[in-house]
N, C-alpha and C positions, 0 to 999 in steps of 0.2 A: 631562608626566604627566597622566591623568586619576584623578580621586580618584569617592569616594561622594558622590552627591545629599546624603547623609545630613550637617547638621550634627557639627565636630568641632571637640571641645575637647582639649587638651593639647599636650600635644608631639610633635614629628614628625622623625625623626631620616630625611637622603638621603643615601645612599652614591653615590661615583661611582667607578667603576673605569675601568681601563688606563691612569693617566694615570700618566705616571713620574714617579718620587720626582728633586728637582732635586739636581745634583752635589754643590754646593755651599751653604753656611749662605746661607739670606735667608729674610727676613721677608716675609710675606705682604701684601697691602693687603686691606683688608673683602672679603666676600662679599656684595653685596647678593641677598637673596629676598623675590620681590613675590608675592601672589596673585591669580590672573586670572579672574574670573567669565565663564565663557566663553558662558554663555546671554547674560550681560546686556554682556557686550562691553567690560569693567571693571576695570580693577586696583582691586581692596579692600581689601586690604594690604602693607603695605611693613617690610622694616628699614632702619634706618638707620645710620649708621657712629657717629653721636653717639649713638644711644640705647642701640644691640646692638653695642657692635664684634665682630668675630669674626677680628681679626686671629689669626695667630699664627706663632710660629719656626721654622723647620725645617733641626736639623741632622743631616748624614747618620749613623747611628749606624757607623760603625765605619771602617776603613780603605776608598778608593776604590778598587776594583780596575778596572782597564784594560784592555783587547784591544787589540794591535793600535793602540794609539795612539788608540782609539776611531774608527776609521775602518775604511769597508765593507770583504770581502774575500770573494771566490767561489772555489770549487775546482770544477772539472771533474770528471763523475763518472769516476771510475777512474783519478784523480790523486792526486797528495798535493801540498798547498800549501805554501808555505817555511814556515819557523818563523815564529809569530806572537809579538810579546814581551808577556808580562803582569808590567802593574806596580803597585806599590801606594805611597800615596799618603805612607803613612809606614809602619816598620817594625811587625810586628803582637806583640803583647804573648805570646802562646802560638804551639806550633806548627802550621800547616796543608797541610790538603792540599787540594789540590782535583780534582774527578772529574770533567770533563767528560763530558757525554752529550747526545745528540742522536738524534733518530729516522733511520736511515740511513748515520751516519756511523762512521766506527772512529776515535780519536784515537790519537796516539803521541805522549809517553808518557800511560799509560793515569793514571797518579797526575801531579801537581804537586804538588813538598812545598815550604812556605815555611819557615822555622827562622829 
């Protein structure tokens, strides 16, 4: 990242995207962020794990659902693929459907209901 020449005080919130959320429950280890003066060739500040920790928990919120065993699969255009099995990790507390869509593609069947 390049920021402003201009002196800055407070706080400074980074987002980072496309990074997938993990399957399963764990704990993170610190995040370390330095700052890097890049005129003068410098790291000028640091966090530290004893001073900031910024661990934290990460559980997936709700049932896992599965494609396919979670393994790749391709269709030929003007085919249709075998059945794919979708599973869930444990049973889901209301009922669902689910609507597959995609740019291109037709699915059969158009709904999947869980109960």
């Amino acid at each position: 990242m390049t920021g402003s020449r201009a002196d800055y005080v407070g706080n400074m919130n980074v987002g980072v995207n496309d990074v997938p959320n993990p399957k399963y429950e764990i704990s993170s280890r610190s995040t370390i962020v330095k700052t890097y003066d890049g005129l003068n060739k410098k790291i000028i500040d640091s966090s530290y794990t004893n001073l900031s920790p910024n661990r934290f928990d990460f559980t997936y919120p709700g049932p896992l659902l599965t494609v396919n065993n979670d393994q790749d699969f391709s269709v030929e255009r003007g085919t249709m693929s075998a059945l794919l099995p979708i599973e869930l990790t444990y049973p889901c507390a209301l009922n669902m459907t689910l609507v597959p869509t995609s740019e291109g593609f037709t699915f059969e069947p158009y709904h999947i209901e869980f109960e």
